[in-house]
C-alpha positions in Angstrom: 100.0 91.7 -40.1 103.9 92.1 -40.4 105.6 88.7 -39.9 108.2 88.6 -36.6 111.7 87.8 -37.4 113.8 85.8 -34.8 117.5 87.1 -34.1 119.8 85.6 -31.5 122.0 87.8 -29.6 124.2 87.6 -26.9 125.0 89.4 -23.8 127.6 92.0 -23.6 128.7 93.0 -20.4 131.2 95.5 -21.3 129.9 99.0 -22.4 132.2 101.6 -24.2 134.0 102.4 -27.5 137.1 100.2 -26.7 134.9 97.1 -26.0 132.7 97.6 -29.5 135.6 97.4 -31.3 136.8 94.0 -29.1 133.1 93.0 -30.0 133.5 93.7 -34.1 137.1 92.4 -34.2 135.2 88.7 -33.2 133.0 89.2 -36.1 130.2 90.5 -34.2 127.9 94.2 -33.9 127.3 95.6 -30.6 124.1 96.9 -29.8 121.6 97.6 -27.3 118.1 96.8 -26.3 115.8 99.5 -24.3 112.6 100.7 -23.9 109.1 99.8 -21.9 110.3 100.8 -18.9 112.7 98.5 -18.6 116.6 98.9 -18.0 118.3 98.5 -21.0 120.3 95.4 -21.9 123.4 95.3 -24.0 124.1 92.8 -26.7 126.0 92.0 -29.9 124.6 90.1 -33.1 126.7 88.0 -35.6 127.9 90.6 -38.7 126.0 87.7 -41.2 123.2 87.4 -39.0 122.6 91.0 -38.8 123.1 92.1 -42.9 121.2 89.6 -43.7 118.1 91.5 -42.0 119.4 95.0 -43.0 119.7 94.3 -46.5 116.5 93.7 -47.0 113.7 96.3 -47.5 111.2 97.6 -44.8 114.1 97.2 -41.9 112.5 99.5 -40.0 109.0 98.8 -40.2 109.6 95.0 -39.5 109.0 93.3 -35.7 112.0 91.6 -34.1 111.8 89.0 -31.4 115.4 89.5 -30.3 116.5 86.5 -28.3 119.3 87.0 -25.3 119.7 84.9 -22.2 117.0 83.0 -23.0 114.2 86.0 -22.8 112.7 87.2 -26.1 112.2 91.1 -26.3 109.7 91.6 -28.8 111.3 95.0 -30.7 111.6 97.5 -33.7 114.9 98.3 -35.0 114.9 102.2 -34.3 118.5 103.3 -35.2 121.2 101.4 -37.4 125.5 102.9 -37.6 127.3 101.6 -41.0 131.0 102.2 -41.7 131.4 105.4 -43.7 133.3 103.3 -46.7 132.4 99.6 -46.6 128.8 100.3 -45.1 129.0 97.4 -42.4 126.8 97.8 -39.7 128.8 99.3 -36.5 125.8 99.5 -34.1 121.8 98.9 -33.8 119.5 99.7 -31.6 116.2 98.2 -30.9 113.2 99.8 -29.1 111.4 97.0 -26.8 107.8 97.3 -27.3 104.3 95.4 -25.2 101.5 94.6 -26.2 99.6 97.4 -25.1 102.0 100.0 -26.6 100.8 102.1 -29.5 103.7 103.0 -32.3 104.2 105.2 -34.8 105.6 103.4 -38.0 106.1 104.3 -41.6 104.5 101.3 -43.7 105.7 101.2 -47.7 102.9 101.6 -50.1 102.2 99.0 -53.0 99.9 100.0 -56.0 97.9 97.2 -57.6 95.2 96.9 -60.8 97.2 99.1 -62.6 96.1 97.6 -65.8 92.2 98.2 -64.5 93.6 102.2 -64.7 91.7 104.0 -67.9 94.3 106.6 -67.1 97.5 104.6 -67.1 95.9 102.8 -70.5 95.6 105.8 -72.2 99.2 106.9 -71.3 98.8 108.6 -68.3 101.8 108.3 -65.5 101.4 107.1 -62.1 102.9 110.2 -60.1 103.6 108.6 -56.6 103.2 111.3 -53.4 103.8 109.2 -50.7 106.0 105.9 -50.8 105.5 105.4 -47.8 102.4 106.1 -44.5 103.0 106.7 -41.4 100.7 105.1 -39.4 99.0 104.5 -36.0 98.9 100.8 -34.6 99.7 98.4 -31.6 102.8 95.9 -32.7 101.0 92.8 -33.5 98.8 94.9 -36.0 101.4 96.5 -37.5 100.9 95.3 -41.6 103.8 94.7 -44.0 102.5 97.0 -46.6 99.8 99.0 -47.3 97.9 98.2 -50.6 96.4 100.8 -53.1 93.9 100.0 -55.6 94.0 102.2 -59.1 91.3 100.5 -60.9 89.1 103.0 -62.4 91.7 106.0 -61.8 91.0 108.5 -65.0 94.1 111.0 -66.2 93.8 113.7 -63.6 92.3 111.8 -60.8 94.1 111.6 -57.4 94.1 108.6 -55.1 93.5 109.6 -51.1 93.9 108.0 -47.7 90.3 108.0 -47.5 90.4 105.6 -50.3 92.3 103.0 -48.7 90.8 100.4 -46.7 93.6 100.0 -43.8 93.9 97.0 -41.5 91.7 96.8 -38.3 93.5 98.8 -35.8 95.4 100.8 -38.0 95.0 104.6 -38.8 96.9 107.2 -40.5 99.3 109.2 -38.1 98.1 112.3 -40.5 94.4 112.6 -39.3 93.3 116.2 -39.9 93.3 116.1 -43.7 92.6 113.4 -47.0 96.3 113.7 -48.2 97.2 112.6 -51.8 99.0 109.6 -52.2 99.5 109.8 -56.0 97.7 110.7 -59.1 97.2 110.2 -62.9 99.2 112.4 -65.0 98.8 113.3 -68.4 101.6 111.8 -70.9 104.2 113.7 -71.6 105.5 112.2 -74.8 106.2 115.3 -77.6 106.2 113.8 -81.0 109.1 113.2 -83.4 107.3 115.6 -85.9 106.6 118.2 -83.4 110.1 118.3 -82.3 111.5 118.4 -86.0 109.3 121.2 -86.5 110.8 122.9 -83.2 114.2 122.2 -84.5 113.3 124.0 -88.0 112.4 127.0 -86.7 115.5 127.2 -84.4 117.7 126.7 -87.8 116.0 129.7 -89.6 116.2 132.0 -86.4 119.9 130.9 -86.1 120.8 131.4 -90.1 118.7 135.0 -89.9 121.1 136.3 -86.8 124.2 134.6 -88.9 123.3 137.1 -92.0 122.6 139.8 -89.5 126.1 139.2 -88.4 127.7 138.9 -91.5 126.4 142.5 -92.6 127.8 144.3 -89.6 131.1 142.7 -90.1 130.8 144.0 -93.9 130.0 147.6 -92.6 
């Protein structure tokens, strides 16, 4: 299950372009909190506070207990603004979720026993399809990652979502098929002596057009 991360915020009573910029010139990001039926309520997060969440990985995938005025709102970060040139965050929004809700969330995929793969052993490639699955789940099932086994995976075998054992109350948003998530390709390595060869032939095809050339210039 995905951890919760803690944020403090503050409330912001003012709403408008002129007061987000009072709101960044203090060092802080304005943003707002809405969702579950409930009225939205407007905040702003210290700048270090904030990129130190963004910068890492999975922002969007990860639970938020977003505290304001003494209430928690248990959220996902649904939309992030950054500065055109100096990528600072400008504005966030979080989505307020219950317990009850159901989301849809895309959860990064991690491959493990890649040294248990015949195929990857024998110098096949592991051709990812899907970094990431979008998934079905209430918030306080919502995992961190989902893990994909490739022990036993032969050069030319594919690795589906039927495959992969998900966490209790978790199912793939994609239900109508067994998509691919990756496969074993076969290497693609050309020899040194294959492409010395190649590069032979080339140099007698080139030298027979330079003669060729050389007569018509004669004539």
């Amino acid at each position: 299950m995905a951890q919760v991360r803690v944020i403090s915020a503050a409330m912001r009573e003012r709403a408008g372009k002129g007061a987000a910029r009072a709101v960044r010139s203090t060092g802080y990001v304005p943003g707002v909190i809405y969702g579950n039926k409930q009225d939205p309520v407007a905040i702003s997060i210290e700048l270090g506070v904030l990129e130190k969440e963004i910068n890492q990985p999975g922002v969007f995938n990860r639970l938020f207990d977003v505290e304001v005025g003494g209430t928690r709102h248990r959220t996902l970060m649904r939309d992030l603004q950054r500065h055109p040139v100096t990528e600072k965050a400008l504005h966030v929004d979080f989505l307020r979720l219950s317990a009850n809700a159901t989301i849809h969330v895309e959860i990064p995929v991690v491959f493990i026993n890649e040294d248990e793969a015949p195929g990857i052993s024998r110098g096949g490639m592991l051709n990812v399809v899907r970094h990431e699955i979008e998934v079905i789940c209430k918030p306080d099932a919502m995992p961190e990652q989902i893990v994909c086994d490739l022990a036993g995976l032969e050069i030319g075998d594919s690795l589906h979502i039927s495959a992969v054992k998900l966490p209790d109350g978790v199912k793939p948003a994609i239900d109508d098929r067994d998509f691919t998530i990756a496969t074993i390709a076969a290497p693609t390595v050309v020899s040194e002596e294959q492409t010395a060869e190649e590069a032979g032939e080339g140099g007698s095809a080139e030298g027979q057009a330079d003669e060729g050339d050389d007569e018509k210039d004669g004539e």
